[in-house]
N, C-alpha and C positions, 0 to 999 in steps of 0.2 A: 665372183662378181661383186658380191658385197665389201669384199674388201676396197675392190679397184674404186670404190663410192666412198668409200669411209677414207682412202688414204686421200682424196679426192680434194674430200671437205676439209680434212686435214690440213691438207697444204694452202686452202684457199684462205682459214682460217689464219694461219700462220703468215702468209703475204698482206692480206689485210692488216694484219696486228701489226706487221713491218710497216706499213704503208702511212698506218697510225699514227705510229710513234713519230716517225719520220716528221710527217705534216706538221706534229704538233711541236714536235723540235724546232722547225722552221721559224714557225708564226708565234711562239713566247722569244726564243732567245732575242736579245737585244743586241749584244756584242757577238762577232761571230767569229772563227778561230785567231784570223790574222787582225780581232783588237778594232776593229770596225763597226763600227754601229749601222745598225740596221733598219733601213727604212721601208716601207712599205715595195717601193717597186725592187730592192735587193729582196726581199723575200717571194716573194711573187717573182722573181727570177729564178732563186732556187726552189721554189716549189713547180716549176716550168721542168726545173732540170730533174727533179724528182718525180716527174710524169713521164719521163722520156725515159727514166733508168728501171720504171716500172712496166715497161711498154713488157720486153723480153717476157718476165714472165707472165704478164696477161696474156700475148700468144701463147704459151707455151701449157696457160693452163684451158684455153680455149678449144685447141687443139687435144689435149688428154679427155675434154666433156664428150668431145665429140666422138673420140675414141670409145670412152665406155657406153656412149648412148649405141655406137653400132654394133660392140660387142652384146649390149641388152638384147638389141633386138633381134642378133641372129640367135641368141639362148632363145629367145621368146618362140621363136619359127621354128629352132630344132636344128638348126645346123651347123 
């Protein structure tokens, strides 16, 4: 069970630090791949797009919480 917690955290840590980086990409770069400058509403567009490509694995780890919380609790009951 401690694992299923540790790998948990693990990966939440690791999506966040993705999500990080990402954000902070966004909102310093200036020029962006295709040589365009970058204004406030183009960033705040791609940080729109980088919410919506985050979506998947927020469900994905919402769904795994809820997994280990019901495996806790039938360890807790005994069965």
């Amino acid at each position: 069970m401690k694992k299923l917690w540790l790998f948990w955290w693990i990966a939440n840590i690791f999506w966040f630090a993705i999500f990080a980086i990402g954000t902070i990409f966004i909102w310093i770069r200036e020029v962006d791949g295709a040589g365009v400058t970058q204004t406030p509403e183009a960033k705040l567009a791609a940080f729109i797009v980088l919410l919506i490509a985050f979506t998947l694995p927020v469900i994905i780890q919402v769904v795994w919480l809820i997994v280990n919380l019901i495996i806790n609790s039938n360890k807790k009951v005994g069965l």
